[in-house]
N, CA, C and O atoms as a Maestro MAE file, in Angstrom:
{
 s_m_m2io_version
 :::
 2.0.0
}

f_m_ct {
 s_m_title
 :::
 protein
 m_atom[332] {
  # First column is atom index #
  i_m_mmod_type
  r_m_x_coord
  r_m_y_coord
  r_m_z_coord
  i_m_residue_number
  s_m_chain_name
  s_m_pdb_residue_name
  s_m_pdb_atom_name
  i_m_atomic_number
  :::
  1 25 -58.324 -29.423 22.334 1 A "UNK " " N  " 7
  2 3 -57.432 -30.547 22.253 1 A "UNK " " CA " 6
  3 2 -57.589 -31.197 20.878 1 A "UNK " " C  " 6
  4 15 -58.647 -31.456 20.304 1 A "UNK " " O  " 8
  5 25 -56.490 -31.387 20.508 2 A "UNK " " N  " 7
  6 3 -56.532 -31.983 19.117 2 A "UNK " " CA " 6
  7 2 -56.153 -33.452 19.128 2 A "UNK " " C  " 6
  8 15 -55.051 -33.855 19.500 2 A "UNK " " O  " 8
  9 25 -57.473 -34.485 18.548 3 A "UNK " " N  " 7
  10 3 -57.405 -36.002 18.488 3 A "UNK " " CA " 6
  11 2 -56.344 -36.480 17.456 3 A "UNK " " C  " 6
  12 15 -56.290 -36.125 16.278 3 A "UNK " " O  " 8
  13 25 -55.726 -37.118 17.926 4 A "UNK " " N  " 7
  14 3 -54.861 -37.694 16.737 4 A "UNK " " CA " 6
  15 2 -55.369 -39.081 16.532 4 A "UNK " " C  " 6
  16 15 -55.633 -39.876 17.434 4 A "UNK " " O  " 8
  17 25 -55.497 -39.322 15.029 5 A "UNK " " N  " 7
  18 3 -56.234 -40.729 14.406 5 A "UNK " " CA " 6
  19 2 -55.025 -41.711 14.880 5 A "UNK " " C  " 6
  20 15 -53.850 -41.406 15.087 5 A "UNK " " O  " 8
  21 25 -55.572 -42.808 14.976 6 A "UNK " " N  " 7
  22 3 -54.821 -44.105 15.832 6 A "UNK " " CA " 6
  23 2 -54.819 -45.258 14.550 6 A "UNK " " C  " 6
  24 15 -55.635 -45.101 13.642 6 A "UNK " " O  " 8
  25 25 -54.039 -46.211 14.524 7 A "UNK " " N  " 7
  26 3 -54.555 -47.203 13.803 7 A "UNK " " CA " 6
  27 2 -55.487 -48.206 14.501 7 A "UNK " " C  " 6
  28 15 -55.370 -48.364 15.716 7 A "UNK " " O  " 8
  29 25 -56.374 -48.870 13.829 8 A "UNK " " N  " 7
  30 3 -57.255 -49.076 14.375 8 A "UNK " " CA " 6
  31 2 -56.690 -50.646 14.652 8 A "UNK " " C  " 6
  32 15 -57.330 -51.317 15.461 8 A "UNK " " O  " 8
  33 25 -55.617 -51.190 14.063 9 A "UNK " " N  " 7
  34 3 -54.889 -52.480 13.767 9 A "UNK " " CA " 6
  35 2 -53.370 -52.384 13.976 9 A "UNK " " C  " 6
  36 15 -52.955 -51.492 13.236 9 A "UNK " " O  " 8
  37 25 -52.460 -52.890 14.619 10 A "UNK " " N  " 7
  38 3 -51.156 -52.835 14.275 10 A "UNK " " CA " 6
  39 2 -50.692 -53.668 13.340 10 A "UNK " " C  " 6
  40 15 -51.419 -54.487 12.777 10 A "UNK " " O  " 8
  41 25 -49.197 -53.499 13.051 11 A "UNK " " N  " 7
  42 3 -48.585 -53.595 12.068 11 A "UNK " " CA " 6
  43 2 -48.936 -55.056 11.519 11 A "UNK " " C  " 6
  44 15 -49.331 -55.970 12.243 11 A "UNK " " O  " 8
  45 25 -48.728 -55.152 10.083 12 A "UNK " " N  " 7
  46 3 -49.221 -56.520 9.553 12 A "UNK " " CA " 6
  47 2 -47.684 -57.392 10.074 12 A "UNK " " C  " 6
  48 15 -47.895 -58.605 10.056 12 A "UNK " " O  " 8
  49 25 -46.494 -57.107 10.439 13 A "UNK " " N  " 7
  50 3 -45.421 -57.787 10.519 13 A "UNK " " CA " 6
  51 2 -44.534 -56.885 11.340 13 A "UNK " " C  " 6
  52 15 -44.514 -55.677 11.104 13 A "UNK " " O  " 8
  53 25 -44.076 -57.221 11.936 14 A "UNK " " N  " 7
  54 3 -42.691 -56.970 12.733 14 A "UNK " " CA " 6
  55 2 -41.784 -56.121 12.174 14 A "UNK " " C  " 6
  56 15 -41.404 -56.648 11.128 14 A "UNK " " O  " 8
  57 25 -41.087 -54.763 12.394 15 A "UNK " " N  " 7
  58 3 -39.825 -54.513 12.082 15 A "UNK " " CA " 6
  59 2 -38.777 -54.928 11.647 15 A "UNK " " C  " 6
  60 15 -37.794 -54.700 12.352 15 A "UNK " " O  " 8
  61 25 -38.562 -55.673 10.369 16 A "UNK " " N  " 7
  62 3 -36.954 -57.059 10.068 16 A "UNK " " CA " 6
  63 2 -35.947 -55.613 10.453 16 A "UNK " " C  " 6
  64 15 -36.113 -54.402 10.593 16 A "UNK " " O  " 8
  65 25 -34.883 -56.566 10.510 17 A "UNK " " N  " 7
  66 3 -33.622 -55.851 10.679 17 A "UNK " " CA " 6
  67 2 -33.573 -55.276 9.348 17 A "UNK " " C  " 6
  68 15 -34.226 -55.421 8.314 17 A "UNK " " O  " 8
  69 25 -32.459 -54.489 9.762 18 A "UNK " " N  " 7
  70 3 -31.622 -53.271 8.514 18 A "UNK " " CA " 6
  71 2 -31.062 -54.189 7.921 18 A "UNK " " C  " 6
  72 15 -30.025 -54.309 8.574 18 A "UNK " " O  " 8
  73 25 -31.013 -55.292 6.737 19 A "UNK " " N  " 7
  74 3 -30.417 -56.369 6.559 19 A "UNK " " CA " 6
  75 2 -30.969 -56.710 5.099 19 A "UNK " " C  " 6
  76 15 -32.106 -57.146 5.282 19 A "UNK " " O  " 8
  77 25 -30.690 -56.711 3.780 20 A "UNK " " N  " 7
  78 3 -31.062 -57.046 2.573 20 A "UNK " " CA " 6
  79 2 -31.858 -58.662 2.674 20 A "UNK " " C  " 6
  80 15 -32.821 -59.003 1.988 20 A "UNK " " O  " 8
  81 25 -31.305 -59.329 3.500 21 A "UNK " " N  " 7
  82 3 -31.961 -60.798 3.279 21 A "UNK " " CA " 6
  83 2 -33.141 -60.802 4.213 21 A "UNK " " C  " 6
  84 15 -34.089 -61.482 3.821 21 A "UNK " " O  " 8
  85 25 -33.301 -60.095 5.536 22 A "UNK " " N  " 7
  86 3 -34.720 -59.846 6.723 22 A "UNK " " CA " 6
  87 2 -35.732 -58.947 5.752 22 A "UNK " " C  " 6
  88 15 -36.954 -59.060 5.845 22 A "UNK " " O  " 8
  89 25 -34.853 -57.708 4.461 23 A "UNK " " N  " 7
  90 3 -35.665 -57.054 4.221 23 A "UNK " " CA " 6
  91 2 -36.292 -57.724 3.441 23 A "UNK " " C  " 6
  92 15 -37.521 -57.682 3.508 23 A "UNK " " O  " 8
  93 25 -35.577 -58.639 2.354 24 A "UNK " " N  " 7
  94 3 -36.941 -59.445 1.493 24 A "UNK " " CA " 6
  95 2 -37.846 -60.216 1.947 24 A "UNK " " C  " 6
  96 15 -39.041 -60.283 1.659 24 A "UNK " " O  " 8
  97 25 -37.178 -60.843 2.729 25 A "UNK " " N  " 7
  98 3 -38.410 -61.923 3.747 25 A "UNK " " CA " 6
  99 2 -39.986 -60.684 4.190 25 A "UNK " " C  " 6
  100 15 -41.202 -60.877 4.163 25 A "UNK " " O  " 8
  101 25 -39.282 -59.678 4.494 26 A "UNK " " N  " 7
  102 3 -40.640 -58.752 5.039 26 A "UNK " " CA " 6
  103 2 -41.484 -58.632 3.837 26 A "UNK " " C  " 6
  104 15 -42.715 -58.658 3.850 26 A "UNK " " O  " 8
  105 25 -40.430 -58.444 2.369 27 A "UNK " " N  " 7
  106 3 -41.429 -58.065 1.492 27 A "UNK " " CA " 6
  107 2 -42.200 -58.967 0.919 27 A "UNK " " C  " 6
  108 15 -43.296 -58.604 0.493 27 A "UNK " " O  " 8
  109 25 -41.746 -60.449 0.780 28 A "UNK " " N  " 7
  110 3 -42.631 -61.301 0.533 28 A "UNK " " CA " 6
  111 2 -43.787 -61.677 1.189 28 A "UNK " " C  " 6
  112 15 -44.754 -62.342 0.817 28 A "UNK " " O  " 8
  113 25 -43.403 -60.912 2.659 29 A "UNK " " N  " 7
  114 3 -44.568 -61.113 3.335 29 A "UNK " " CA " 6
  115 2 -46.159 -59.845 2.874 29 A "UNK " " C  " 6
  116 15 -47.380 -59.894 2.727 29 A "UNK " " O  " 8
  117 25 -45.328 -59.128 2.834 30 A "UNK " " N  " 7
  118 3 -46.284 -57.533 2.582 30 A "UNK " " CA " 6
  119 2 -46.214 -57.375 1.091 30 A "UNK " " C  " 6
  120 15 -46.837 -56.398 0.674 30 A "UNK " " O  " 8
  121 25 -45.666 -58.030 0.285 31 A "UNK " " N  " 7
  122 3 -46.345 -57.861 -1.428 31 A "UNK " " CA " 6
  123 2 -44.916 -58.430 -2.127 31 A "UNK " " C  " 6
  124 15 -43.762 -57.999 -2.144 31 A "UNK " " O  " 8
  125 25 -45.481 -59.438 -2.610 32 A "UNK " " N  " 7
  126 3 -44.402 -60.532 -3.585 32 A "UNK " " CA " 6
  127 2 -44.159 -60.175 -4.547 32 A "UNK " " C  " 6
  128 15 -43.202 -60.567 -5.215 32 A "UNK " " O  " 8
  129 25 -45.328 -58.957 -5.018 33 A "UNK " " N  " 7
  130 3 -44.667 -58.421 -6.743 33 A "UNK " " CA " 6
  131 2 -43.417 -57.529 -6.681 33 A "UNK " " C  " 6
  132 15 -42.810 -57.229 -7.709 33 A "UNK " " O  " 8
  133 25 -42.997 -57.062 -5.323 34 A "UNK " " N  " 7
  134 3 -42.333 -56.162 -5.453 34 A "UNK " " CA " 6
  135 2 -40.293 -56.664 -5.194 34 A "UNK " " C  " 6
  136 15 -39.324 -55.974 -4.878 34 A "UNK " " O  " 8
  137 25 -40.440 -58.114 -5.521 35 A "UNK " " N  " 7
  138 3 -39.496 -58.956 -4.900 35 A "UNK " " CA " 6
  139 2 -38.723 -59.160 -6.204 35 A "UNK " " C  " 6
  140 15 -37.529 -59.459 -6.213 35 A "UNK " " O  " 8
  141 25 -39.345 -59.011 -7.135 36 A "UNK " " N  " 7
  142 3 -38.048 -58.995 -8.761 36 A "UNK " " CA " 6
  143 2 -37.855 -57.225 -8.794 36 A "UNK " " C  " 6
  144 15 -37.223 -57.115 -9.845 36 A "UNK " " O  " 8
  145 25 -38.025 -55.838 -8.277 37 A "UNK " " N  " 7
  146 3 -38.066 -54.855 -8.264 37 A "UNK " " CA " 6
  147 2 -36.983 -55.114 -7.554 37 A "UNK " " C  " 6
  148 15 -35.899 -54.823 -8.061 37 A "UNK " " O  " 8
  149 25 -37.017 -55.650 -6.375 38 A "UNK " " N  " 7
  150 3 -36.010 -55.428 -4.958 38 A "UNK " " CA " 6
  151 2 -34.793 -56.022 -5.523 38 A "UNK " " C  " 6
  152 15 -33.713 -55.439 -5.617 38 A "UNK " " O  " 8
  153 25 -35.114 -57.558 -5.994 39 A "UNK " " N  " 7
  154 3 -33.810 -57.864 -6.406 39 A "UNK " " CA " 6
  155 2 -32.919 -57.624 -7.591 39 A "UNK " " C  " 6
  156 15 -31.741 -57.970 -7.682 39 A "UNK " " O  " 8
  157 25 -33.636 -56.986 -8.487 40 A "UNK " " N  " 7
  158 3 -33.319 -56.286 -9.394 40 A "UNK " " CA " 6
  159 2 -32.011 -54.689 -9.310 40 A "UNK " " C  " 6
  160 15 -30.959 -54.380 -9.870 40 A "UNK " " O  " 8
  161 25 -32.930 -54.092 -8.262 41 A "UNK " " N  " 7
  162 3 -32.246 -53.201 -7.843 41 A "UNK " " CA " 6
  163 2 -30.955 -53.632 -7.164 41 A "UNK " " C  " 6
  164 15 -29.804 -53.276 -7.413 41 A "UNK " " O  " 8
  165 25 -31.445 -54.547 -6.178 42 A "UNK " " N  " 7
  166 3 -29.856 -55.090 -4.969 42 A "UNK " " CA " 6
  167 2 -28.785 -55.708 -6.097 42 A "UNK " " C  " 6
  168 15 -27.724 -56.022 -5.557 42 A "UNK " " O  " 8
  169 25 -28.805 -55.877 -7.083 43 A "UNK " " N  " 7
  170 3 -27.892 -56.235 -8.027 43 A "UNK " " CA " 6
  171 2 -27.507 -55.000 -9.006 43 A "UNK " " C  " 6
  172 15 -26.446 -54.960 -9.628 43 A "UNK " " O  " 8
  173 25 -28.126 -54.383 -9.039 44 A "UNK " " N  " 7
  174 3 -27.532 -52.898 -9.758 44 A "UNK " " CA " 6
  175 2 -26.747 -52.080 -8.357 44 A "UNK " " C  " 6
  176 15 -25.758 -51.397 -8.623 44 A "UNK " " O  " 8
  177 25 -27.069 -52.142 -7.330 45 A "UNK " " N  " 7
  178 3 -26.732 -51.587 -6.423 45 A "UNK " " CA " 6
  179 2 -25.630 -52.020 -5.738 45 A "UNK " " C  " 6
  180 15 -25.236 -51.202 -4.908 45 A "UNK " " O  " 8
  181 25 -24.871 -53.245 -5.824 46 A "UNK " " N  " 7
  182 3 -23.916 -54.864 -5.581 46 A "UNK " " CA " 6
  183 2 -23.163 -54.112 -6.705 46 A "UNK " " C  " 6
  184 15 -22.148 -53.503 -6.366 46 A "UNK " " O  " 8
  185 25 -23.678 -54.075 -8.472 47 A "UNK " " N  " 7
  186 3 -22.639 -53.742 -9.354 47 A "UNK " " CA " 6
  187 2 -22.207 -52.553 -9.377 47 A "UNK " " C  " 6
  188 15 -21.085 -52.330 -9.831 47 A "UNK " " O  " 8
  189 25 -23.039 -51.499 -8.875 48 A "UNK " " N  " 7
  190 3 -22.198 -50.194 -8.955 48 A "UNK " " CA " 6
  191 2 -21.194 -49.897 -7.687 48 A "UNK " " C  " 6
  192 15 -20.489 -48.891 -7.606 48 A "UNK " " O  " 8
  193 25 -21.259 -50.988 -6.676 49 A "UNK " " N  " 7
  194 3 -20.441 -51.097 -5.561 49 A "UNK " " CA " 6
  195 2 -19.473 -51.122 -5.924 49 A "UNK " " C  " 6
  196 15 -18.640 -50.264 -5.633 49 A "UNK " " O  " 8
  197 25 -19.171 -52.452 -6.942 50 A "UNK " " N  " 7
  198 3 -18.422 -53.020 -7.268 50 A "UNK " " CA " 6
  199 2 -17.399 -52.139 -7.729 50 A "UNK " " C  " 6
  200 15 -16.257 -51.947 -7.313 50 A "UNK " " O  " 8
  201 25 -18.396 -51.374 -9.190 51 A "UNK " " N  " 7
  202 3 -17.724 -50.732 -10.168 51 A "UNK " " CA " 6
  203 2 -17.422 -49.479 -9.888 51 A "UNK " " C  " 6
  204 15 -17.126 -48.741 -10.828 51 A "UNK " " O  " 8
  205 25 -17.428 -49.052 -8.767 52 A "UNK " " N  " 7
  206 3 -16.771 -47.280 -8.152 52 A "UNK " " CA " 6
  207 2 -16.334 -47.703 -6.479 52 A "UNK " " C  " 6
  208 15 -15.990 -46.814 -5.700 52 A "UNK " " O  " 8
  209 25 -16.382 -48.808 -6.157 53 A "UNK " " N  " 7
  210 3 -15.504 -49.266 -4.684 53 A "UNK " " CA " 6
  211 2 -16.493 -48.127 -3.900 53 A "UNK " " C  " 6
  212 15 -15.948 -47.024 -3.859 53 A "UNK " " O  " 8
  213 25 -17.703 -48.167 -3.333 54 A "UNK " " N  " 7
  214 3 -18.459 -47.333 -2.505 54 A "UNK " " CA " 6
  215 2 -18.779 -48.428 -2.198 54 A "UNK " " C  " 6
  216 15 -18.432 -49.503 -2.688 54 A "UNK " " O  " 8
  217 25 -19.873 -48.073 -0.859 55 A "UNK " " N  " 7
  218 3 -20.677 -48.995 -0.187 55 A "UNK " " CA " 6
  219 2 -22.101 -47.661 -0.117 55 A "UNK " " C  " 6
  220 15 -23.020 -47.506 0.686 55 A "UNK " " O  " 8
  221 25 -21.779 -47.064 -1.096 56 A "UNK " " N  " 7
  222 3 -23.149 -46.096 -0.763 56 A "UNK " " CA " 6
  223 2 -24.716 -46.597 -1.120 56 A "UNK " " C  " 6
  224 15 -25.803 -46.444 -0.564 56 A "UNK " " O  " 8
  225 25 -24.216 -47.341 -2.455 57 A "UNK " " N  " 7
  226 3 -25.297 -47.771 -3.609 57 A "UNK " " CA " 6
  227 2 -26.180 -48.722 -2.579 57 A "UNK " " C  " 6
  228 15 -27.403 -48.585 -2.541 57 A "UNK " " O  " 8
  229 25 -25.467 -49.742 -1.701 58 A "UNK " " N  " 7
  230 3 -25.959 -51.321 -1.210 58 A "UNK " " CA " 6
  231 2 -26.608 -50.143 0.271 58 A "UNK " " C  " 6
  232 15 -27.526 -50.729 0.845 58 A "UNK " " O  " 8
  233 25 -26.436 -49.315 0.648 59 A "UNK " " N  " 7
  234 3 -26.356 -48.373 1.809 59 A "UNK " " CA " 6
  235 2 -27.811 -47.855 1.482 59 A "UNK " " C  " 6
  236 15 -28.822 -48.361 1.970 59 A "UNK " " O  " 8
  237 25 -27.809 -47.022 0.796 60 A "UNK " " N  " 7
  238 3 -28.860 -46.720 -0.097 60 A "UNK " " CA " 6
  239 2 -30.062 -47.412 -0.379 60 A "UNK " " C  " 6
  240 15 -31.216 -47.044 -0.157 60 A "UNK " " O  " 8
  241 25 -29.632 -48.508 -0.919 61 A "UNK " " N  " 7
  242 3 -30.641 -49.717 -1.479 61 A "UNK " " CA " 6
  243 2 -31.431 -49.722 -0.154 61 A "UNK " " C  " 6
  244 15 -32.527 -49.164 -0.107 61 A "UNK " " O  " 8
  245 25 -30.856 -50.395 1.027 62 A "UNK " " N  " 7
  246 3 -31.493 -50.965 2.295 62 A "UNK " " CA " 6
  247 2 -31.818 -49.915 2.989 62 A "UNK " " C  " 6
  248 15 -32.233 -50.390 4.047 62 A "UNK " " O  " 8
  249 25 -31.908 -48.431 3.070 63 A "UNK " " N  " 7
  250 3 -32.434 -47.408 3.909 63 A "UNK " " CA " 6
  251 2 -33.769 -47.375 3.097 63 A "UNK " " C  " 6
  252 15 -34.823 -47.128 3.683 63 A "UNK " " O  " 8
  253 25 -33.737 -47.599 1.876 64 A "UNK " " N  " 7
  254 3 -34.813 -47.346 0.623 64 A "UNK " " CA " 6
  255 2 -36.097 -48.323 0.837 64 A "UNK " " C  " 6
  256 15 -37.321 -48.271 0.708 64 A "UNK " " O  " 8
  257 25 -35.382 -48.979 1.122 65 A "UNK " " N  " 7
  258 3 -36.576 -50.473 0.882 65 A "UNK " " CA " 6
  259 2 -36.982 -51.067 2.455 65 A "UNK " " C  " 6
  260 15 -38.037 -51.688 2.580 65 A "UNK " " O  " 8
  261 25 -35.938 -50.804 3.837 66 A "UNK " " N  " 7
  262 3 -36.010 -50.176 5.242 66 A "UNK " " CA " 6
  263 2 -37.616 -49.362 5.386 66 A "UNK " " C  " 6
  264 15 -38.670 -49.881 5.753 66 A "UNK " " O  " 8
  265 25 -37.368 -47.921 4.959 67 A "UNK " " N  " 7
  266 3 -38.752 -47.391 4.560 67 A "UNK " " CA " 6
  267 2 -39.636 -48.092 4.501 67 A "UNK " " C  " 6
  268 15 -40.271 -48.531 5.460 67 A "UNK " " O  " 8
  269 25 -39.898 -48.407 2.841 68 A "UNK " " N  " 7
  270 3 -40.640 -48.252 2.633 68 A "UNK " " CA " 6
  271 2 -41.654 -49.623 3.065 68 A "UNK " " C  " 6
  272 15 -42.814 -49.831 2.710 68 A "UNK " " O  " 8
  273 25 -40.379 -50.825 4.349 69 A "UNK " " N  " 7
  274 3 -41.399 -51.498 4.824 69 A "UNK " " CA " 6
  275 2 -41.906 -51.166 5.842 69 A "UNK " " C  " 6
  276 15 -42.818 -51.792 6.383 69 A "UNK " " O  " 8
  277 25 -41.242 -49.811 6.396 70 A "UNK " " N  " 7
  278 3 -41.745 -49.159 7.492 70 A "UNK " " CA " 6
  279 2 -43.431 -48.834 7.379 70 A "UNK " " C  " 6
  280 15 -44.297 -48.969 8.243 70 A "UNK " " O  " 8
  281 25 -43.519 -48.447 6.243 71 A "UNK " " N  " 7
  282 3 -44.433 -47.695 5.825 71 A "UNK " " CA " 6
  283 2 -45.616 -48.901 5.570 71 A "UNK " " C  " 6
  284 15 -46.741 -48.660 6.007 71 A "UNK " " O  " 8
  285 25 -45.377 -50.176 4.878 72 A "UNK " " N  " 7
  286 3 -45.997 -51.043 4.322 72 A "UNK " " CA " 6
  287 2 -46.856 -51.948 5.216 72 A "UNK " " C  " 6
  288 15 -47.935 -52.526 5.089 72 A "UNK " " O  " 8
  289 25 -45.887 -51.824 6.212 73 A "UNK " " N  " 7
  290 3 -46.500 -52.749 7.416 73 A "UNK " " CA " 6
  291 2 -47.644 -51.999 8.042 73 A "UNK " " C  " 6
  292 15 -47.897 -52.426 9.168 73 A "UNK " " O  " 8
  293 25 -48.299 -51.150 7.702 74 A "UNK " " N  " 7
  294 3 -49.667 -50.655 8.624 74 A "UNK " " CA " 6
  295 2 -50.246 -50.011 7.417 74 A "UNK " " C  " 6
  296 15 -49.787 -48.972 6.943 74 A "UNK " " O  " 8
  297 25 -51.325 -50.691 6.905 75 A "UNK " " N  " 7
  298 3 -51.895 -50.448 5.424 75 A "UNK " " CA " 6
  299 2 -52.710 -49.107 5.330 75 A "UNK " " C  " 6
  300 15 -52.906 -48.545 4.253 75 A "UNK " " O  " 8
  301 25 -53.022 -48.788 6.145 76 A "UNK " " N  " 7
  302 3 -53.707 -47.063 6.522 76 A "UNK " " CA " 6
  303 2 -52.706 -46.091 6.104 76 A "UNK " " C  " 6
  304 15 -52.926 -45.078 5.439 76 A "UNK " " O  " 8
  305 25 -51.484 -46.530 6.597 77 A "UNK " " N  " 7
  306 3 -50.424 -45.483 6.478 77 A "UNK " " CA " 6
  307 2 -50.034 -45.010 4.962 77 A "UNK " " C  " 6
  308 15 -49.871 -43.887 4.484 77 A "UNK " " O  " 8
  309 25 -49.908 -46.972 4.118 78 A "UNK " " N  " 7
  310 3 -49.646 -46.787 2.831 78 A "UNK " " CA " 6
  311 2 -51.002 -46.714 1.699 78 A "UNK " " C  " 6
  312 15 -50.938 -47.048 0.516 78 A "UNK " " O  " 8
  313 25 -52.396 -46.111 2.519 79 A "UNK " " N  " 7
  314 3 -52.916 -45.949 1.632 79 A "UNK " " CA " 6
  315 2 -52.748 -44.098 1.711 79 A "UNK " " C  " 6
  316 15 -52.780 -43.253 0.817 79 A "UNK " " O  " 8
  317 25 -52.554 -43.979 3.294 80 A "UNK " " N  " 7
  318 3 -52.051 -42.280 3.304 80 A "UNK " " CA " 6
  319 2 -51.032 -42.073 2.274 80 A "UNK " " C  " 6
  320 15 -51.427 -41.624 1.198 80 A "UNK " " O  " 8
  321 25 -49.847 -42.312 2.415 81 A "UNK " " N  " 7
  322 3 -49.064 -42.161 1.805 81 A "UNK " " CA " 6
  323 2 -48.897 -42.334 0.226 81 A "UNK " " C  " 6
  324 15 -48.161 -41.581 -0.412 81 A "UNK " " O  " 8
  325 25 -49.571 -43.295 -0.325 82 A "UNK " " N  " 7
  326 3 -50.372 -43.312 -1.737 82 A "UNK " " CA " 6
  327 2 -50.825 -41.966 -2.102 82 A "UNK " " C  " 6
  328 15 -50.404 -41.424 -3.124 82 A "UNK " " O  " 8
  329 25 -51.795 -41.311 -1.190 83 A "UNK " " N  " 7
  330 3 -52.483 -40.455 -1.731 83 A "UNK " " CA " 6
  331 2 -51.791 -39.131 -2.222 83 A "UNK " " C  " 6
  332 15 -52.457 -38.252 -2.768 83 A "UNK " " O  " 8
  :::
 }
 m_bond[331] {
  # First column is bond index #
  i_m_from
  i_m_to
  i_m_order
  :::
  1 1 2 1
  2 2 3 1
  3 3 4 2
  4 3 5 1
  5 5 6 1
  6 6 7 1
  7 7 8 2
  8 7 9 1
  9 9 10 1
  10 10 11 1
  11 11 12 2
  12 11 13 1
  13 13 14 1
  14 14 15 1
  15 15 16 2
  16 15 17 1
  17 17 18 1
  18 18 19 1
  19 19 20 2
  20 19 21 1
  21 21 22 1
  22 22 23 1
  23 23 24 2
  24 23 25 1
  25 25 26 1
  26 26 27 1
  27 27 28 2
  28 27 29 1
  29 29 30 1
  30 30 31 1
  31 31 32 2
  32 31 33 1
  33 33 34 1
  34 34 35 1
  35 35 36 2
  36 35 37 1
  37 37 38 1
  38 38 39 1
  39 39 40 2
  40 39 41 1
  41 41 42 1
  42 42 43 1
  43 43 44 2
  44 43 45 1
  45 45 46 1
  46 46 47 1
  47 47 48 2
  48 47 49 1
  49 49 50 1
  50 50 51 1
  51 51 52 2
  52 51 53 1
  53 53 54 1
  54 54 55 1
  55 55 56 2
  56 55 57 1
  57 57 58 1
  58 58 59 1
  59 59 60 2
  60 59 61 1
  61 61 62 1
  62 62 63 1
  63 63 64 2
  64 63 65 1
  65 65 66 1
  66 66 67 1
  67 67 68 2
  68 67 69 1
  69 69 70 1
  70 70 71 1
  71 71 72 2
  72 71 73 1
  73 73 74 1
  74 74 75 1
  75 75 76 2
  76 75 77 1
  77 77 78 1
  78 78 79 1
  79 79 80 2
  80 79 81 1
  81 81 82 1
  82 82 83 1
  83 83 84 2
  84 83 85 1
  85 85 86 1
  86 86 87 1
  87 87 88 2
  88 87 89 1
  89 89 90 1
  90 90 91 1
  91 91 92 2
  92 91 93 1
  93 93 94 1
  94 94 95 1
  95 95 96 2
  96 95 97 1
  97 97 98 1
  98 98 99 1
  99 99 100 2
  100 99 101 1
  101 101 102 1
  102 102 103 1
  103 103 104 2
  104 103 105 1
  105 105 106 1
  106 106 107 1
  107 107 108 2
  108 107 109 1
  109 109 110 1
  110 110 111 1
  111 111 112 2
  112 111 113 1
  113 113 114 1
  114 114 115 1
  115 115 116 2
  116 115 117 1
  117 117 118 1
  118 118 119 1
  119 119 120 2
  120 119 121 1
  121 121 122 1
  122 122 123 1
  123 123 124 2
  124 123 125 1
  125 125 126 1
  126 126 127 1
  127 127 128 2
  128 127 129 1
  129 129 130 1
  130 130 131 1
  131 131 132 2
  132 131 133 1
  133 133 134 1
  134 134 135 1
  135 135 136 2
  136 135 137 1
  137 137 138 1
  138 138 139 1
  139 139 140 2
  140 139 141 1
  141 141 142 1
  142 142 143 1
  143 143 144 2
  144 143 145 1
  145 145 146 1
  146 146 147 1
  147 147 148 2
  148 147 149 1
  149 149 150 1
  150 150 151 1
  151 151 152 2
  152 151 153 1
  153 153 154 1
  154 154 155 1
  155 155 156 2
  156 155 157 1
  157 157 158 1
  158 158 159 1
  159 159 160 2
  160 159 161 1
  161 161 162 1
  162 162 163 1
  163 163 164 2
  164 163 165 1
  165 165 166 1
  166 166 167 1
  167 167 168 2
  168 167 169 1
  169 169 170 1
  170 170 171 1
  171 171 172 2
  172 171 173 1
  173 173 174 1
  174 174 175 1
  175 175 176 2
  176 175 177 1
  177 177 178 1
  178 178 179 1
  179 179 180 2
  180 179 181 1
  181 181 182 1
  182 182 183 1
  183 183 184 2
  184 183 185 1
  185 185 186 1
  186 186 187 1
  187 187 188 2
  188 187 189 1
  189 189 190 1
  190 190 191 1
  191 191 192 2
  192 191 193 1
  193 193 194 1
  194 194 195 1
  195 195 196 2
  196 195 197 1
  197 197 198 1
  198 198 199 1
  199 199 200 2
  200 199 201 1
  201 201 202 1
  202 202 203 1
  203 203 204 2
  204 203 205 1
  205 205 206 1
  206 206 207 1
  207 207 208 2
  208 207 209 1
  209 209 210 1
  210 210 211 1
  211 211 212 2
  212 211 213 1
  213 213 214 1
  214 214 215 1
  215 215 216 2
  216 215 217 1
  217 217 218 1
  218 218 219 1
  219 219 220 2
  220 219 221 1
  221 221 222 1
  222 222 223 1
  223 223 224 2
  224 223 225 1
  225 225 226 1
  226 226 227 1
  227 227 228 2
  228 227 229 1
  229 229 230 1
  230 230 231 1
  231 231 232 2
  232 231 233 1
  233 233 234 1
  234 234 235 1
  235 235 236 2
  236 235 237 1
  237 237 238 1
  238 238 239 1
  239 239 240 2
  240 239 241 1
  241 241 242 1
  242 242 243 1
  243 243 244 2
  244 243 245 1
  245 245 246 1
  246 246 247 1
  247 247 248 2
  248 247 249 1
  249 249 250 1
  250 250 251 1
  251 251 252 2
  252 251 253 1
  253 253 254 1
  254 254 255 1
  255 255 256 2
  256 255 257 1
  257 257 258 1
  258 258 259 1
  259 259 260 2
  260 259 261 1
  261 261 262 1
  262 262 263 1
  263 263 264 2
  264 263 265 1
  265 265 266 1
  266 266 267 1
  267 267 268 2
  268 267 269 1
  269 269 270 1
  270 270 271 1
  271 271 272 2
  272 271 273 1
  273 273 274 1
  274 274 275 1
  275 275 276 2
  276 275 277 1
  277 277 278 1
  278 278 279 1
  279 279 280 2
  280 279 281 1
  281 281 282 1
  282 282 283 1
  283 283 284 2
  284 283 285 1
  285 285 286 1
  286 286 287 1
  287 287 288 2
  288 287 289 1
  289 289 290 1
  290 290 291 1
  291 291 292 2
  292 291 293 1
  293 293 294 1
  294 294 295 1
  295 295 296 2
  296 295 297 1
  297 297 298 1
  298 298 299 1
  299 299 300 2
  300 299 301 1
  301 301 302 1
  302 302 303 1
  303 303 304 2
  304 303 305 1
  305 305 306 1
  306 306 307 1
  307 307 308 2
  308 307 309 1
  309 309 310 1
  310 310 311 1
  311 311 312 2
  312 311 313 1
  313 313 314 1
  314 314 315 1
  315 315 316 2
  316 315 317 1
  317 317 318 1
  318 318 319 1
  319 319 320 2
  320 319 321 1
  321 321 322 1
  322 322 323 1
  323 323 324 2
  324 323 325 1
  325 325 326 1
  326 326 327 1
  327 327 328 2
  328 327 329 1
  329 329 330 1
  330 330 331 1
  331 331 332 2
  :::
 }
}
């Protein structure tokens, strides 16, 4: 039988919604440096909406940053995933 490792802690925060404004709130919660990155991007991602009429870029943005608070919220995972 093969043990599978457990976290030994759950998540530092809750699941936010699929939502650009729940997703920053998560990230300020789980790392504030990464909050001029986020909004940086959601405005390149807003202007290339703009500037080719898609909704892929803003689509994109929030599956991206979705992740990677998936990932952020259980610090074992993102030191796995680091490695």
């Amino acid at each position: 039988m093969t043990e599978h490792a457990t976290e030994p802690t759950g998540p530092l925060i809750p699941m936010p919604e699929k939502t650009p404004a729940a997703l920053r709130v998560a990230l300020g919660r789980l790392d504030p440096g990464v909050l001029a990155t986020f909004d940086q991007q959601w405005d390149e991602a807003m202007r290339q909406a703009r500037d080719e009429y898609t909704l892929m870029p803003p689509r994109a943005f929030v599956e991206h940053w979705w992740s990677w608070v998936g990932v952020s919220r259980y610090p074992q995972r993102l030191a796995r995933f680091r490695e």
